[in-house]
N, C-alpha and C positions, 0 to 999 in steps of 0.2 A: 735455302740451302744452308746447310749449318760448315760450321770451322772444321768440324775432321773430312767431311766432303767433298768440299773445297782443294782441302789439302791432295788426297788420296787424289783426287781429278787431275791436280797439277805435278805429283811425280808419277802419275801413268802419261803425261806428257812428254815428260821429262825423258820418259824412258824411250817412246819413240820417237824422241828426236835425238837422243843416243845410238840408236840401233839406226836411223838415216844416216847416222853421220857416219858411224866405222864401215857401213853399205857402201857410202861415197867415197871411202876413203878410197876403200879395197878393189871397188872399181877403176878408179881412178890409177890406183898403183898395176893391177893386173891390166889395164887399156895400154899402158905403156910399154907394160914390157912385152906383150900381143904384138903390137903396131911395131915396135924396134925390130921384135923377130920376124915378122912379117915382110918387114922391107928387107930385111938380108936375108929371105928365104930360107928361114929357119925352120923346122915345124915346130912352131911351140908347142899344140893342142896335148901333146903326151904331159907337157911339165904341169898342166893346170889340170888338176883332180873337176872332171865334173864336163869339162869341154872336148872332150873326144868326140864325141856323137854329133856337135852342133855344125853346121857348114860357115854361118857367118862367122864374125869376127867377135861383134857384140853377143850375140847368141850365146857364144861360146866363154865368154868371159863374162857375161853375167851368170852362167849356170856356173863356174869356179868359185863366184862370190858367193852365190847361196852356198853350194858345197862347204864352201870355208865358214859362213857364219854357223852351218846348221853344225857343225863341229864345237862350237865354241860354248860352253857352257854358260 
């Protein structure tokens, strides 16, 4: 395996464990504010672009995170 190889191998690493982390972020931030509106009977599903359609909870706020990443240049 030669040194530019090597390298190219380890920032296509880089990259998806960049693109895992801002997934976990955004999960993470949109799980919260689901579950908040959720307990006080909110209907959030209109505020999250992507989660209209979904019935769960996860369902529905994983499909907003792809929505928002596939947005993102």
């Amino acid at each position: 395996m030669t040194a530019s190889t090597l390298k190219s191998d380890l920032g296509h690493t880089r990259g998806a464990e960049s693109s895992r982390l801002v997934f976990c972020v955004c999960f993470a931030m949109f799980l919260v504010i689901a579950v908040i509106a959720q307990l006080l009977f909110i209907p959030w599903r209109s505020w999250l672009t992507g989660a209209e359609d979904h019935r769960s909870l996860i369902g529905g706020v994983r499909s907003a995170v792809y929505t928002l990443l596939s947005n993102i240049p």
